[in-house]
N, C-alpha and C positions, 0 to 999 in steps of 0.2 A: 453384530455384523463383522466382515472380514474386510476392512479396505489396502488397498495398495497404495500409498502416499510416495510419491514422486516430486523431487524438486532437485532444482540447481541451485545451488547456494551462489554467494554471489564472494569477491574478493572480500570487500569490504563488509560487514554484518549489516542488515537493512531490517526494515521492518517485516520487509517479505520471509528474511527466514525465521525472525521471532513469530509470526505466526504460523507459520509450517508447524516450527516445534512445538506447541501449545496447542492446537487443534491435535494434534498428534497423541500428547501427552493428554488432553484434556478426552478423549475417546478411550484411551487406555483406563483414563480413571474411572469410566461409563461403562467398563465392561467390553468393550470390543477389541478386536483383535489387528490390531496397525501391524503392516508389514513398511518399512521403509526401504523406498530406493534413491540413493541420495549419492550427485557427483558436485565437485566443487571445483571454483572458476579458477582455483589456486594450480589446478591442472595444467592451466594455460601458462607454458612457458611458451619465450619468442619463439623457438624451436619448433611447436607443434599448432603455431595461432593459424595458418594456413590450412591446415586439417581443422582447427576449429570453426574457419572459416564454410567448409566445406561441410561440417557435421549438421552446424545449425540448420542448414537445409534437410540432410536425412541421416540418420546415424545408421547404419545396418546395424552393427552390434548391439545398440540396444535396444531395437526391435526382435532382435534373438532375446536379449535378457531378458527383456521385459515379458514374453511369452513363455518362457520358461519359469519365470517369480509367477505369473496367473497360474501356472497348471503345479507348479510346487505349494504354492499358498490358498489356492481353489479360492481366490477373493472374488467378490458379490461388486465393486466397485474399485475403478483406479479413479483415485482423485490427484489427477495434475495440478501444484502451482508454479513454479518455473520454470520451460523444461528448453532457456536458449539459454547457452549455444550448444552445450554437449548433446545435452537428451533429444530434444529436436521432438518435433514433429511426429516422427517413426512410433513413438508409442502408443498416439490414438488408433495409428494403422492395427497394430501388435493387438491392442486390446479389442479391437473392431474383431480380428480377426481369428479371436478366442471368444466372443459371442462378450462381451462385458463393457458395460456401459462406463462410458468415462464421464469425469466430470472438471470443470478448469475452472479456478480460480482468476478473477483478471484481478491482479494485485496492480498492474499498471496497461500504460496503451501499446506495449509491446506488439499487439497483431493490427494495430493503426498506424504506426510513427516506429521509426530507426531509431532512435533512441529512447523512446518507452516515456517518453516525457509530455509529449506535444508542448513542447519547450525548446524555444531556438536564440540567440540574438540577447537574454537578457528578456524577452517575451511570449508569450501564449503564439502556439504555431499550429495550426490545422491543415498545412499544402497538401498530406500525403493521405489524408483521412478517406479521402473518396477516388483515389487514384489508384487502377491494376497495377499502373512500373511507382514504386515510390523514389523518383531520379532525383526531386530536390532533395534529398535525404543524403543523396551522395554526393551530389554538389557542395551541400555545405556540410558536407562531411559531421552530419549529425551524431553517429554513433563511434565516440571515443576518440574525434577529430584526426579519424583516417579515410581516405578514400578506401582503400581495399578493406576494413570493418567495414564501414557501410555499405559497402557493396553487398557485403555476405547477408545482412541483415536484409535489405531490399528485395536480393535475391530469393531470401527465403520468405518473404512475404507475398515477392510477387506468385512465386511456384503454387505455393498452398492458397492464396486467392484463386487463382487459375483453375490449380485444380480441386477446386472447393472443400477444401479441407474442414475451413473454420465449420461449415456449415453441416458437411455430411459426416464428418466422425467425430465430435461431443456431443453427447448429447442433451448436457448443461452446465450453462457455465454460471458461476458465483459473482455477483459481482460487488463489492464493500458497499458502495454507496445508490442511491439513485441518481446523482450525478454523472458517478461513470457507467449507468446502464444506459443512462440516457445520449451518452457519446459514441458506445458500441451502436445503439441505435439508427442513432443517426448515421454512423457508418454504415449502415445495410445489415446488422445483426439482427436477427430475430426475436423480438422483444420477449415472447412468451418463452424462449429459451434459456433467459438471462433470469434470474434469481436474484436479490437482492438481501444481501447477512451481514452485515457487520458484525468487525472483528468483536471480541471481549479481554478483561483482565482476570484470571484464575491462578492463582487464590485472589481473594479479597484482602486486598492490602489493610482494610480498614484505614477511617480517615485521620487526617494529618492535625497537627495543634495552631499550622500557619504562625507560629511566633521569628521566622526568620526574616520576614520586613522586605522581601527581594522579590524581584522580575524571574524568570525565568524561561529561557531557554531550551528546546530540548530538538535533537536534530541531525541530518546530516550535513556538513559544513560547504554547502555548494552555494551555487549561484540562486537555484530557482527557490530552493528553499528562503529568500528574503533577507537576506543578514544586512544588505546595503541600504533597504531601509529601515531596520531594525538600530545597526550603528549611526543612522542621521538622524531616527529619532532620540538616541541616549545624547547627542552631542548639544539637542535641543534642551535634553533634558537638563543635564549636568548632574553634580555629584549628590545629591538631596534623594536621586534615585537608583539606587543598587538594581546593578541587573546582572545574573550569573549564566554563562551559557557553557552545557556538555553537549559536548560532541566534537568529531573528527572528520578529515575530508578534504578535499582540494581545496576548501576556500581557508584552510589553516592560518596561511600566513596574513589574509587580510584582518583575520580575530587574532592575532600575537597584534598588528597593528594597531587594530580599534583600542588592544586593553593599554599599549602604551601610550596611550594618547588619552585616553580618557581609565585613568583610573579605579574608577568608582564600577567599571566593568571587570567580572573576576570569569578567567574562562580555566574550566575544570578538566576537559577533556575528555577522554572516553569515561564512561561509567559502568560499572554493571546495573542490572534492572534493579536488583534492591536498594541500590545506591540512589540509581534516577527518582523511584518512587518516596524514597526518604526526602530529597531534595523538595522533591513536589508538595509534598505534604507541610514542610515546614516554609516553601514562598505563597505569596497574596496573589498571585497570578500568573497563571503559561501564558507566554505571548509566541503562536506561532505565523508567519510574517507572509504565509510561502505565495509566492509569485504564478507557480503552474498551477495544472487543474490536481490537485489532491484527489486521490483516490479514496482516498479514508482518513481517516484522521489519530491512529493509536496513542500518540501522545495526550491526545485530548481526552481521551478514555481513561487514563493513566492518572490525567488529572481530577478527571472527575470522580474517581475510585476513592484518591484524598480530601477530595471535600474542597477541590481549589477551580477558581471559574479557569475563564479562558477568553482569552482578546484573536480575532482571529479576523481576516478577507471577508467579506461580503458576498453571497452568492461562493456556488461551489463546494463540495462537498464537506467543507468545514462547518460551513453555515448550516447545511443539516445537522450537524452535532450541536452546534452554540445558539443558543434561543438570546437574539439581542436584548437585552434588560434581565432575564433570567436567569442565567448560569455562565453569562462571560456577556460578550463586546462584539460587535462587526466593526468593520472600520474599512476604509476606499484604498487599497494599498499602492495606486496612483497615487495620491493624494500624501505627501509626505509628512506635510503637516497632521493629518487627521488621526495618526498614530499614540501623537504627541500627547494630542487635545484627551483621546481617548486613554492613556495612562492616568494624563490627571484626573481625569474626570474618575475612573474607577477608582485609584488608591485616595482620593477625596472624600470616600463616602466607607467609613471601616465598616458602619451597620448593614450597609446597603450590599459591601463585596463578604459579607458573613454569609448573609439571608440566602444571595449568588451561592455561595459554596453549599450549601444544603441543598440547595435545589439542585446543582450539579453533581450531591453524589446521589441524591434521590436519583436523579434519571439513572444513572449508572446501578445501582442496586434495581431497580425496576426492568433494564434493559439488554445492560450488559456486562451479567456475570455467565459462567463455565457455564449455570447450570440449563440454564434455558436456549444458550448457543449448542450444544450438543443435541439436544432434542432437536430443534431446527435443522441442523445439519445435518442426521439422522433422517429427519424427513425428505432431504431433498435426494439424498443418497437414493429413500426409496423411491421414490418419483423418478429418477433418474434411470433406474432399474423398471421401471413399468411404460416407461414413454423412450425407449429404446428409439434414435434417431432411424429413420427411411427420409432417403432422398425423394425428393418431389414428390410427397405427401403433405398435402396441405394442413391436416388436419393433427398431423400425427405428434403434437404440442398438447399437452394438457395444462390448463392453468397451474404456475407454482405460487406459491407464498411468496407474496414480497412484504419488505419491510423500508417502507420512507422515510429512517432514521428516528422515525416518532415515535409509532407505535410497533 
């Protein structure tokens, strides 16, 4: 096939653009032909954030470009995942408007919530999910704690609700988990519209020897991702348990803190991916802590690649990935203490968190490597190409593949 791959990179590297790259790379490996269109948030100086303000709504020019790459590249599918603030909106029009089925990725709640979190306060936040004007967004200055950003984001949600964008020009969207299909859902999305694929790791790292004896960390260094109760439980723990964390991010300075206060925490910093996946293979467990609703879970994929379980929230899209007793841990992550309870209890038992990593890279070789993610995605492409979206046609959905992170 010929696809058009679109995304907005983001300042900071996230998981959303590691998998742009990698479906990218991994269809090229499959024989197909990826055209990439790709702008990046690095774009955004002070100077020009007022026009980005304004683009995120409709960009004209890349409703030109993007109709120009269809008729130069003759592609069979545009597969959108990012496309705020530069790309906007304008390319499903563009595509609509060259006869070619689009398809979007929801990597986050972006077309729910101003800041793509449903994350406010330190807590799980749903005010804007079911709302035309999302105004609490801009009240509490949700997206990069500005009034005028959130504005622009609101703006552009409320336009394309209105004029039903989500609905009449995709005409399928991806979504990682059953978790966040089920939250597009419940926001009024079309369930038979939404697809369910989780990400994968390609190559196959093969698994790790676990002799480094350590916790592990892996992440962007915010609020929602968990670190606050990540650092209450090592101060429970003390020095008997090594725990290493990579990664970068606004919450920096509170991990320089936690490590000089408690030593026995070593933080690494940014890594590259073979770096991450070396780390993971040589600790006894990922503990990811996160607070919001996860979309998917790629770190935990990462671990289970290596052959290393995983301690993770209850319910939520983590929880589809982690079978409690099987290949990692739930845990109440209200519950500050049950964090605690749950390290001991895993690194208590070497045979028990061994048995755990085999059965965590089983799923992962069974689920999710390149090769059976490409054939998937390949099918929805062509599904997506034969169930060509018509407004107010009830019928005009045909059942797709889903996948409930099991099977």
């Amino acid at each position: 096939m010929t696809i058009l791959a679109v995304h907005n990179s983001y300042k900071e590297r996230g998981g959303e653009d590691i998998v742009y790259e990698r479906e990218c790379r991994l269809l090229e490996e499959g024989g197909h032909v990826v055209h990439r269109f790709q702008l990046d948030n690095n774009l955004i100086t002070p100077a020009r954030l007022v026009c980005a303000g304004f683009s995120a709504i409709w960009a004209h020019g890349i409703y030109r470009r993007i109709g120009e790459l269809i008729r130069e590249t003759n592609c069979e599918v545009v597969h959108c995942h990012n496309t705020f603030p530069l790309i906007s909106p304008s390319v499903y029009y563009s595509a609509r408007a060259a006869g070619v089925p689009v398809v979007q990725t929801l990597h986050n709640y972006r077309l729910l919530c101003s800041n793509g979190l449903l994350f406010r306060e330190g807590k799980v936040c749903e005010s804007c999910i079911n709302t035309a004007l999302p105004l609490r967004g801009v009240v509490h200055r949700c997206y990069r704690q500005g009034y005028f950003s959130s504005a622009s984001v609101a703006a552009m949600l409320s336009v394309h609700r209105w004029v039903r964008t989500w609905t009449k020009m995709v005409d399928l969207y991806i979504a990682p988990s059953k978790f966040c299909r089920d939250k597009y859902v419940q926001a009024g999305f079309e369930a038979k519209r939404i697809a369910v694929k989780p990400a994968f790791v390609h190559p196959d790292p093969g698994p790790g020897d676990h002799r480094g004896k350590y916790c592990l960390f892996v992440g962007r260094l915010s609020e929602e991702k968990g670190l606050n109760v990540l650092f209450d439980a090592w101060r429970s723990l003390g020095p008997s348990v090594r725990l290493k964390v990579v990664g970068d991010g606004p919450f920096a300075p509170l991990v320089a803190e936690a490590v000089r206060e408690m030593p026995w925490i070593e933080w690494l910093g940014h890594r590259s991916s073979s770096e991450v996946l070396h780390l993971m293979g040589e600790a006894s467990v990922l503990i990811a802590p996160s607070l919001w609703y996860e979309t998917f879970g790629l770190v935990i994929l990462e671990a289970f690649a290596k052959g290393t379980p995983a301690i993770v929230p209850q319910g939520g899209a983590l929880a589809e990935l982690v079978e409690h007793g099987r290949n990692g841990y739930h845990f109440d992550v209200s519950d500050r203490s049950e964090l605690v309870k749950t390290v001991v209890t895993a690194l208590g038992d070497c045979r028990n968190m061994q048995e755990m990593g085999r059965n965590a890279r089983k799923r992962f070789v069974e689920q999710y490597t390149g090769a059976a993610n490409t054939q998937f995605l390949v099918e929805l492409y062509r599904r997506a190409i034969r169930q060509r979206a018509v407004p107010n046609v009830s019928d005009l959905d045909r059942v797709v593949p889903q996948h409930d992170g099991r099977n």
